[in-house]
N, C-alpha and C positions, 0 to 999 in steps of 0.2 A: 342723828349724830353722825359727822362723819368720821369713818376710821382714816382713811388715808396718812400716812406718816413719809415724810411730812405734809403736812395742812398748808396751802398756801392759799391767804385770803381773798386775795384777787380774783380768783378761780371758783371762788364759791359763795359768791357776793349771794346770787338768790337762795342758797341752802340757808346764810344767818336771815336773810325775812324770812324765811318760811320758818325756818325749825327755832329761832332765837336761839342761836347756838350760842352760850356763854362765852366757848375757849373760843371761839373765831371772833366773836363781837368783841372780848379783850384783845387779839391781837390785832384786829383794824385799828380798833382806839387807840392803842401802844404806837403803831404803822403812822395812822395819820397823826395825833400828836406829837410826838416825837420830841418836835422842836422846841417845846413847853414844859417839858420836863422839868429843868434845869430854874424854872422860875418857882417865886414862894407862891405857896397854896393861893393866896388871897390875890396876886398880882394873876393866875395863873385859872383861877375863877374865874377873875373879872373877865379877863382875854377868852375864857370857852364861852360864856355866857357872849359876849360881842357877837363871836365867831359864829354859835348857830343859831343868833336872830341876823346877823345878815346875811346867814344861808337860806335862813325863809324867809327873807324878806330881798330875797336878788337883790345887793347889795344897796336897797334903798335906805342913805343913810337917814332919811328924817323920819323912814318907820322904826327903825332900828332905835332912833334915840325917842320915840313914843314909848313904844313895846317897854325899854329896858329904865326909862322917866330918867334920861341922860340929855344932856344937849348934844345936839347935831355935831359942835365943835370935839366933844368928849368920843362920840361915836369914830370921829376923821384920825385922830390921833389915835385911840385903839385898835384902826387898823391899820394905821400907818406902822405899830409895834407888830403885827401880825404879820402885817408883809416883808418886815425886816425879820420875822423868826421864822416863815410858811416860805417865802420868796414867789414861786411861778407856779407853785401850787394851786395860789388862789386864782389863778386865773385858766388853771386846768378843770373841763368840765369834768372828767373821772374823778381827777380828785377831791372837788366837791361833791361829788357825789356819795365816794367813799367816809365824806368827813362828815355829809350831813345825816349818813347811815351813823357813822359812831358818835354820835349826839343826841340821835335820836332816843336810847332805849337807857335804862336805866330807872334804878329807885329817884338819882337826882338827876342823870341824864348828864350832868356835868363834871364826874373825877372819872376821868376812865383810869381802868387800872394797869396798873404798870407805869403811871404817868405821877402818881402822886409821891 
């Protein structure tokens, strides 16, 4: 656990893999979601659910609409909402990186908290 006060998450990316730090891995989630907040639960699902199959799937949209059993078309327009709420994000390697850590871990991996 780290003590540091304050905690800033950037700085201790490999402490949350190592130690699954709760309070860091909510405040990454909070950090990179951010922009999804302000959507309802269910629109706000569907958009994190998008978001980390075309992070593991480097944004291939026709595995992305396999994986999620969406058409290709439904994959293009969910991210075209993502880049209108994420903007240059998505095309930042850190920041994917950050984002595909806070989607990673969880009981459903998809409400981070602070965001719901």
């Amino acid at each position: 656990m780290l003590t540091d006060d304050p905690v800033f998450v950037a700085e201790h990316l490999d402490a949350i893999i190592v130690h699954r730090d709760t309070r860091l891995l909510q405040a990454l989630r909070s950090q990179c979601l951010a922009p999804l907040a302000d959507l309802t639960p269910a629109v706000r699902q569907r958009l994190i659910e998008t978001l980390a199959a075309w992070l593991r799937h480097l944004g291939d949209r026709r595995a992305v609409a396999a994986e999620l059993r969406i058409h290709p078309q439904t994959v293009r327009y969910r991210m075209a909402r993502l880049h209108d709420l994420l903007g240059s994000t998505l095309d930042d390697p850190a920041a994917r990186a950050g984002m595909t850590l806070a989607l990673a871990w969880g009981a459903d991996g998809m409400e981070p908290a602070g965001v719901a």
